[in-house]
C-alpha positions in Angstrom: -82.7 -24.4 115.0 -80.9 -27.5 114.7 -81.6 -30.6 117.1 -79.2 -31.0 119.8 -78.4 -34.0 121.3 -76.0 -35.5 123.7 -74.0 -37.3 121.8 -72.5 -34.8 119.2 -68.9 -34.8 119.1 -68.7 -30.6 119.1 -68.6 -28.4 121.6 -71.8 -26.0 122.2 -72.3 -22.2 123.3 -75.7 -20.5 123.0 -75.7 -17.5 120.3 -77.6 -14.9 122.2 -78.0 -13.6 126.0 -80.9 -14.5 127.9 -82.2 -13.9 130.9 -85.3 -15.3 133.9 -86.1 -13.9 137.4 -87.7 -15.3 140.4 -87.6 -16.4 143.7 -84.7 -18.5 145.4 -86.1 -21.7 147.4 -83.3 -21.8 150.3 -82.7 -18.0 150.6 -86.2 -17.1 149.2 -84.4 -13.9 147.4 -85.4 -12.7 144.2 -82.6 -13.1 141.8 -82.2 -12.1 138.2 -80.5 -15.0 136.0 -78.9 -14.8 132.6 -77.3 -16.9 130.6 -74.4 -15.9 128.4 -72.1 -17.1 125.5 -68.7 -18.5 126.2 -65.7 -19.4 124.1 -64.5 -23.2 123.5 -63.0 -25.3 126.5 -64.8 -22.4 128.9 -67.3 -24.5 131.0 -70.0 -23.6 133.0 -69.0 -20.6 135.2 -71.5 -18.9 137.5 -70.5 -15.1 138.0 -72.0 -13.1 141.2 -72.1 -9.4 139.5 -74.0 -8.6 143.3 -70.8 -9.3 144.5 -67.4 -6.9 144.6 -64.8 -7.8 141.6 -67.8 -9.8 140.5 -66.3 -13.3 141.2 -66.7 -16.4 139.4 -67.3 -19.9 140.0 -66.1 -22.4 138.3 -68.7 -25.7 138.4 -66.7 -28.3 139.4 -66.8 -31.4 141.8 -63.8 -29.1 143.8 -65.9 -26.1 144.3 -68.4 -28.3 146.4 -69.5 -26.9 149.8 -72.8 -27.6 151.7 -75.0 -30.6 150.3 -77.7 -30.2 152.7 -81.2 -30.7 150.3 -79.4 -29.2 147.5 -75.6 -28.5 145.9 -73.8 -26.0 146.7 -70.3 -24.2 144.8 -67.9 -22.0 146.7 -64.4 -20.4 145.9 -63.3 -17.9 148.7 -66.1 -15.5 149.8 -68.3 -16.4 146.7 -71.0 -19.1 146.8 -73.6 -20.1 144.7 -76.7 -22.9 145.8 -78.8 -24.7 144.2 -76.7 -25.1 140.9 -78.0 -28.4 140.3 -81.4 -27.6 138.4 -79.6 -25.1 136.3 -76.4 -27.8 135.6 -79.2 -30.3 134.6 -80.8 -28.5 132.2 -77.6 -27.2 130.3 -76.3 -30.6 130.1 -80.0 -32.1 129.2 -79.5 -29.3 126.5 -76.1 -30.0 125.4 -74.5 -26.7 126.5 -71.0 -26.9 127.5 -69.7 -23.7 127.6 -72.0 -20.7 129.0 -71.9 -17.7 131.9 -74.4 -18.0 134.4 -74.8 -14.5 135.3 -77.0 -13.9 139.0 -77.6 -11.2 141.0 -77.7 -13.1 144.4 -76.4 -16.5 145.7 -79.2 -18.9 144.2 -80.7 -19.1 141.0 -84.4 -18.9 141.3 -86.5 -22.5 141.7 -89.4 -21.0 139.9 -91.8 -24.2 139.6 -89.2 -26.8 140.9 -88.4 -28.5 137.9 -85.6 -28.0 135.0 -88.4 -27.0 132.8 -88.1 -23.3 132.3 -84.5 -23.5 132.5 -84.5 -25.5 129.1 -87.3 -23.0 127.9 -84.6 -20.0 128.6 -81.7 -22.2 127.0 -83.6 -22.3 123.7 -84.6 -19.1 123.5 -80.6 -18.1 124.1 -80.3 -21.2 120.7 -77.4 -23.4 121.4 -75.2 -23.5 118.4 -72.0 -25.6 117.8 -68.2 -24.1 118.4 -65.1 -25.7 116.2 -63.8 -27.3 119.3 -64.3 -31.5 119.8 -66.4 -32.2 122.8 -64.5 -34.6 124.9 -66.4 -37.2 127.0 -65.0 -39.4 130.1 -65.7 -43.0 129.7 -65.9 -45.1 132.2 -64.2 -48.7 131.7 -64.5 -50.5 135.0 -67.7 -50.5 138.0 -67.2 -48.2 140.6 -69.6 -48.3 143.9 -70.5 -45.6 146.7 -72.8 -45.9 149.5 -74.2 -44.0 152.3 -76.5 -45.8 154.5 -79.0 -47.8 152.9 -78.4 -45.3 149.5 -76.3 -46.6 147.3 -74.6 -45.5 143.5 -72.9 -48.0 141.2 -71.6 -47.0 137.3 -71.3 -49.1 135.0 -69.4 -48.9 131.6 -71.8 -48.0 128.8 -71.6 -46.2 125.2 -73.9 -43.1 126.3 -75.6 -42.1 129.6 -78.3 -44.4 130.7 -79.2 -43.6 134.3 -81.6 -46.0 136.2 -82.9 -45.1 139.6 -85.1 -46.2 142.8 -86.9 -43.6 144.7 -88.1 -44.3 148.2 -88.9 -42.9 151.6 -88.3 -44.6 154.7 -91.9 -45.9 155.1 -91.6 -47.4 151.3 -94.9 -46.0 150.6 -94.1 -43.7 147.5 -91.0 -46.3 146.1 -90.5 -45.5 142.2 -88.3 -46.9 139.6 -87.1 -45.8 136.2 -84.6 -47.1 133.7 -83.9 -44.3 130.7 -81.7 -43.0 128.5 -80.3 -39.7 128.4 -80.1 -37.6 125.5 -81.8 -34.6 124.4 -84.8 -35.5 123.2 -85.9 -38.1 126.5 -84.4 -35.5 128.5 -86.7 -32.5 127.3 -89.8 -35.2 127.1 -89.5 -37.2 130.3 -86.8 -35.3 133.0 -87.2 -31.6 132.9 -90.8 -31.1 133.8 -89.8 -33.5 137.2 -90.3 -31.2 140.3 -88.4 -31.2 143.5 -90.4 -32.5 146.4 -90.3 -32.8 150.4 -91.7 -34.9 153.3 -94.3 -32.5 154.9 -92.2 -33.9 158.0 -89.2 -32.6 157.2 -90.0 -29.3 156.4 -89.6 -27.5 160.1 -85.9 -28.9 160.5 -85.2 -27.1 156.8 -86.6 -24.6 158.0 -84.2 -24.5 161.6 -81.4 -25.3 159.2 -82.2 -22.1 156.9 -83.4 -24.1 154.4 -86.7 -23.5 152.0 -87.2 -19.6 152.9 -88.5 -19.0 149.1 -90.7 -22.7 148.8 -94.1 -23.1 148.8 -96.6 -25.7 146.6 -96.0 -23.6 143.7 -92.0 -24.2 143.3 -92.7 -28.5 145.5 -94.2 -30.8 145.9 -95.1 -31.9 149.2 -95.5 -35.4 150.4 -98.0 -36.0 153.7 -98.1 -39.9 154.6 -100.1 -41.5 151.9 -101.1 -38.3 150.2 -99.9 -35.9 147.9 -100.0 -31.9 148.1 -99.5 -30.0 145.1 -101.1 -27.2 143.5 -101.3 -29.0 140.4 -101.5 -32.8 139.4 -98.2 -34.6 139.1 -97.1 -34.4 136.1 -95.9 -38.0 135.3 -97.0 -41.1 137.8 -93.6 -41.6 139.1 -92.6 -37.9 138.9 -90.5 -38.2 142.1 -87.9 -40.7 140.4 -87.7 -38.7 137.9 -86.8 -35.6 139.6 -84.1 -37.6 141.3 -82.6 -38.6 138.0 -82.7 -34.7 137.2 -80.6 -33.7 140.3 -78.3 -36.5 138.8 -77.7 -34.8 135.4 -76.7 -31.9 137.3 -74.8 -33.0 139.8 -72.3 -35.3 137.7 -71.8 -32.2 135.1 -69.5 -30.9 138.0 -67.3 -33.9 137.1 -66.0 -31.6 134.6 -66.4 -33.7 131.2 -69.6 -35.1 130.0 -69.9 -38.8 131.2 -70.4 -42.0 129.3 -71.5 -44.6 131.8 -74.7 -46.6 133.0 -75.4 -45.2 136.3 -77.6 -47.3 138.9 -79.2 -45.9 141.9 -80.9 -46.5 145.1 -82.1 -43.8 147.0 -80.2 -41.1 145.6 -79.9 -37.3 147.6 -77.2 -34.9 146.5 -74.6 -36.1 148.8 -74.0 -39.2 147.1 -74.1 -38.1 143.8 -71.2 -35.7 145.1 -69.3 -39.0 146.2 -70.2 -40.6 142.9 -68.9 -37.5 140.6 -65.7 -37.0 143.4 -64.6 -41.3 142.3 -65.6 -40.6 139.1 -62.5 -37.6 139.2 -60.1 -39.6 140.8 -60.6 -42.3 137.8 -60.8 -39.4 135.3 -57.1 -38.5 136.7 -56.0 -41.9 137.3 -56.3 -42.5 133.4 -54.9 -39.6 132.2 -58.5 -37.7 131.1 -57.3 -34.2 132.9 -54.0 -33.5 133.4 -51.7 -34.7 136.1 -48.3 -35.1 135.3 -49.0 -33.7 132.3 -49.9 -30.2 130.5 -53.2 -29.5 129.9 -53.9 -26.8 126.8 -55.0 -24.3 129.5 -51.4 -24.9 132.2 -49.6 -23.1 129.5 -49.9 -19.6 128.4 -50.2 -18.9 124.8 -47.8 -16.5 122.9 -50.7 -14.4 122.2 -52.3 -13.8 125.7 -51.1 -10.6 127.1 -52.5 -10.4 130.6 -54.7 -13.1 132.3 -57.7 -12.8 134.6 -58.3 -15.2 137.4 -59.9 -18.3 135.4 -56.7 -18.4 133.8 -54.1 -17.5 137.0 -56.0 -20.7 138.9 -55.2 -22.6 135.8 -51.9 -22.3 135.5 -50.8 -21.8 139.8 -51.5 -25.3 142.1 -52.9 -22.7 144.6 -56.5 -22.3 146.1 -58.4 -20.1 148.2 -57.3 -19.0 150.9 -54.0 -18.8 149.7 -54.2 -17.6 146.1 -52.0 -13.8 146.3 -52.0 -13.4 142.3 -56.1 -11.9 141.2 -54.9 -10.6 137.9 -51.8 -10.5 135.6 -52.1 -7.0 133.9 -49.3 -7.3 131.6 -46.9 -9.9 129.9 -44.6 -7.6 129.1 -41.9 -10.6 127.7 -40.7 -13.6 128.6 -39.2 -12.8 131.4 -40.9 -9.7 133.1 -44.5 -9.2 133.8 -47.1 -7.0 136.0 -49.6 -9.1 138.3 -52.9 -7.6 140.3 -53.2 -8.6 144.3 -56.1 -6.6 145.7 -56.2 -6.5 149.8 -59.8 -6.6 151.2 -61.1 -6.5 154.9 -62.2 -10.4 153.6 -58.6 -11.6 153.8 -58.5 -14.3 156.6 -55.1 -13.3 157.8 -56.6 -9.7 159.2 -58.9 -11.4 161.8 -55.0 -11.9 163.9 -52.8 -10.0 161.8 -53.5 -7.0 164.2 -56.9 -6.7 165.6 -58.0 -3.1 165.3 -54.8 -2.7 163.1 -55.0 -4.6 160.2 -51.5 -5.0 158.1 -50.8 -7.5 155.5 -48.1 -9.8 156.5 -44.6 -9.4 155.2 -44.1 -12.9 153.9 -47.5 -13.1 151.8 -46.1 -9.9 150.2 -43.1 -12.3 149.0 -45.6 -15.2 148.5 -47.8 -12.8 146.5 -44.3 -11.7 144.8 -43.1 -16.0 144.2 -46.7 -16.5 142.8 -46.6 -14.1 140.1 -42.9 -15.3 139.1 -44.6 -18.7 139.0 -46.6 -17.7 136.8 -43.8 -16.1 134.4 -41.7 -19.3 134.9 -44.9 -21.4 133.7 -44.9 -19.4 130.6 -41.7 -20.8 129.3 -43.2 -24.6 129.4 -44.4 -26.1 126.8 -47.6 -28.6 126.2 -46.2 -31.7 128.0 -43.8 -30.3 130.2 -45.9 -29.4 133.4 -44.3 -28.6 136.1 -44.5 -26.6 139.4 -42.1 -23.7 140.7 -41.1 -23.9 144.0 -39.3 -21.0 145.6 -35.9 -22.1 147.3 -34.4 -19.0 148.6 -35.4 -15.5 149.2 -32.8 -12.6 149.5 -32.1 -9.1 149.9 -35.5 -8.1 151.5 -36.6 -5.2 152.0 -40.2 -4.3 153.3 -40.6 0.0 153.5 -44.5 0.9 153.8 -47.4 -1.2 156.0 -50.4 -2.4 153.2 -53.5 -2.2 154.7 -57.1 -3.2 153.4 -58.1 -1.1 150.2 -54.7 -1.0 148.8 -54.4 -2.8 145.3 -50.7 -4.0 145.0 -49.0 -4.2 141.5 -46.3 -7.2 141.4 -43.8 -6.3 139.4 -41.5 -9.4 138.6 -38.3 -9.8 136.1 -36.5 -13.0 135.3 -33.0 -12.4 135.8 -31.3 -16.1 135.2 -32.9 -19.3 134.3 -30.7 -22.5 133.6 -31.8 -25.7 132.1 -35.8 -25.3 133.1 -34.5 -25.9 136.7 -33.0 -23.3 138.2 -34.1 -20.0 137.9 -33.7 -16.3 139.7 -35.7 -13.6 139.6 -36.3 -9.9 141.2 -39.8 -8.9 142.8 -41.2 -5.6 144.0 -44.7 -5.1 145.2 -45.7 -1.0 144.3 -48.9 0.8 145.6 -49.6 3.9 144.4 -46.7 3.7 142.5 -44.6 3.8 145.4 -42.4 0.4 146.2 -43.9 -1.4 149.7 -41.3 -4.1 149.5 -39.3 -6.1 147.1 -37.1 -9.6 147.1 -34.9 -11.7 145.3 -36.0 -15.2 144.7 -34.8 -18.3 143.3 -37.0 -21.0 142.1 -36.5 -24.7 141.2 -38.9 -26.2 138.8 -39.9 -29.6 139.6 -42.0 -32.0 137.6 -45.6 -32.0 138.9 -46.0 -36.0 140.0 -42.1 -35.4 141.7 
C-alpha cells in the first residue's frame, strides 16, 4: 500500500467497498456504514439508502443545519449528524472523493474517536485518480469569535493547526501546536475521543442529544476528575479531540485547506463560522466559480441524462424550490426529458388544499422553465456561465390535477435561440403518458454576476 499524505498533488478514491456498524451517539440507532469508491472531482457525498430515492448529501459548508455538540448536513428532507468524525478521518487519510453509504441519519460514534474510521479507510486502500488535487490557500488573516472562543487563520504552506482547550472553571486547559499530514494525523489525532462535562449531560439529554453515549463511545469530565472506562490515551487528549472535530469540520469548506489555523476554545459552531469566511474568500478570489464556469456548470457532449448531483450543479436553485430530480434524456441540443417526482413531503401541500392535495399550476411551469434551464445551460461553454431567467410564459394550458405519487416527465424543445440571449422554447409536463399541462416560454440568459 503506498503512503498517503496530505500534501500530494493527486486526487484519491479508495479501491474497494467497505463497510462498519454501530451505534449512533445523538440518536443512539444502530446504523450500518460503508464507504464507497467515487470518480474524480466527486467529493464526499453521504447517501441515506434508509431513505426513499435514496438521497444524497453533498458535504459542504451550505448543507449545514444544527451545530448543537456536533455537525450536522441537510438538503430537503434528508439529514445526516455527526459527519464530522467521519470528514476528519477521510481527510486525515487523504481521501477526497468517496460514498458514505448509511442506513440511518448518523454514522455510528463507536469509541468516540476517528480511530476506527481510519482503520475502515485502509482496509477500503486509498489509491490515486489522474485528476490534480486542488488546495485553497489562504493569503491574508481572517478572525471569528463567539464569546470568549475565538478562530484566527493564518497563511501557511500546509495545514498546521494550534489549539487551546478549556472549560469554564480552567481546570482541564490544554494546548497543542501540530502539523497535519498523514502520518501525525494517524499517530497523534485519530485515537482523540469526544468528551462531555458530567454537568452538561441532562440538558443533551432534554435537547435529544447523546441517546446512544455512554463511557465506552466519551469521556466524561466530573470537576477535577476524569471518568472513562479506559485510561486517556494521550495526557492532553481533550485538545486533541478538538483539533480532530477541526479536520472535519473545515473539509466541508469544499477544497483542502492550506493555512495555520489558531484556536481558543473551539466547539463546532465556530469552526462552521471559520469554514463559512473561509468560502466567501475562496469565492472572492476566484477558487470556485462565480462569474465564471466551473468544469461541472457545463454539460459534456457525452452525458446523456443527469441525476441530481449534476441538475444542482448546473441550476442556481435549492431545496425547497428545486422542480427538476432527474434529466432522463438529452435527446439533442435542443430537446430533452426531465424527472419531477411529487411526494406528500412537498411543502407546498401543507396549504395547497388541506385534505386535497394538488400541485400548483405555476410550479408545473417552474418545474417546466427549470428543465429548459437546464437545456439552455448545455449550449455554454467553459467560461461563459450564465443563468436563464424566464421572461414570458404563453399559451397555457393546464388539463388534469397532479397529486402526490404522480412522477411527471418534462418534456421541453428549443424552438428559437438568438445570440445566447434570447431564446424560446415549448414545455409539456406528461403523467402516465397523458399531457397535465404545457407552456410556451421565453428565456433571457444573463451573465451570472449581472
Amino acid at each position: 500500500m503506498k503512503p498517503i499524505t496530505l500534501t500530494y498533488m493527486k486526487q484519491r478514491t479508495i479501491l474497494r467497498e467497505a463497510s462498519i456498524k454501530g451505534k449512533s451517539l445523538h440518536t443512539g440507532e444502530e446504523v450500518n456504514l460503508t464507504l464507497k469508491p467515487a470518480p474524480e472531482n466527486h467529493g464526499i457525498v453521504f447517501r441515506r439508502i434508509d431513505l426513499i430515492g435514496k438521497p444524497e448529501l453533498k458535504s459542504t459548508i451550505d448543507h449545514v443545519d444544527d451545530l448543537v455538540r456536533s455537525t450536522t448536513i441537510a438538503e430537503g428532507n434528508a439529514k445526516v449528524h455527526t459527519v464530522e468524525h467521519i470528514l476528519s478521518a477521510l481527510s486525515g487519510s487523504g481521501v477526497d472523493n468517496v460514498i458514505v453509504e448509511m442506513d440511518a441519519s448518523e454514522p455510528p460514534i463507536l469509541d468516540g474517536s476517528a480511530k476506527h474510521f481510519v482503520n475502515l479507510i485502509q482496509e477500503a486502500e486509498p489509491i490515486e485518480q489522474e485528476a490534480e488535487r486542488e488546495y485553497f490557500e489562504l493569503k491574508e488573516p481572517i478572525s471569528v469569535t463567539r464569546g470568549n472562543s475565538s478562530i484566527i487563520a493564518l497563511p501557511h504552506d500546509g495545514l498546521r493547526i494550534t489549539c487551546t482547550s478549556a472549560d469554564d472553571r480552567g481546570i482541564h486547559t490544554q494546548h497543542l501546536s501540530i502539523d497535519i499530514d498523514y502520518e501525525s494525523y494517524l499517530a497523534q489525532i485519530a485515537a482523540a475521543r469526544t468528551f462531555t462535562i458530567y454537568e452538561d449531560i441532562e440538558e443533551l439529554l432534554k435537547l435529544g442529544k447523546i441517546k446512544g453515549g455512554s463511557l465506552d463511545s466519551a469521556i466524561v469530565i466530573k470537576g477535577d476528575k476524569i471518568v472513562s472506562k479506559e485510561p486517556l490515551r494521550f495526557k492532553d487528549e481533550f485538545v486533541r479531540h478538538k483539533i480532530l472535530d477541526i479536520i472535519g469540520d473545515i473539509v466541508l469548506l469544499g477544497k483542502p485547506l492550506k493555512a495555520h489555523i489558531v484556536a481558543v476554545r473551539p466547539g463546532h459552531a465556530l469552526n462552521a463560522d471559520l469554514t463559512k469566511t473561509l468560502r466567501e474568500k475562496m469565492i472572492a478570489k476566484g477558487k470556485i466559480a462565480r462569474g465564471k464556469a466551473s468544469k461541472t456548470q457545463t454539460i459534456d457532449a457525452h452525458e446523456t441524462s443527469l441525476d441530481i448531483r449534476r441538475v444542482l450543479d448546473i441550476l442556481p436553485h435549492r431545496y425547497p424550490f428545486v422542480m427538476v430530480d432527474r434529466v432522463l434524456e438529452i435527446i439533442s441540443d435542443d430537446e430533452l426529458i426531465a424527472l419531477k417526482n411529487v411526494t406528500i413531503n412537498e411543502p407546498y401541500f401543507t396549504g395547497h388544499y388541506p385534505g386535497r392535495p394538488v400541485m400548483p399550476g405555476v410550479l408545473q411551469i417552474e418545474a417546466m422553465a427549470q428543465a429548459t434551464g437546464v437545456l439552455l445551460l448545455k449550449r455554454l461553454t467553459l467560461g461563459d456561465y450564465r443563468i436563464a431567467f424566464l421572461m414570458s410564459v404563453d399559451k397555457v394550458k393546464f388539463r388534469q390535477a397532479v397529486e402526490p405519487g404522480d412522477s411527471i416527465e418534462i418534456h421541453v424543445k428549443l424552438i428559437k435561440v438568438r445570440s445566447k440571449k434570447i431564446a424560446t422554447a415549448v414545455a409539456s409536463c406528461k403523467v402516465g403518458g397523458k399531457t397535465v399541462s404545457q407552456a410556451e416560454l421565453m428565456f433571457m440568459l444573463v451573465d451570472a454576476d449581472d
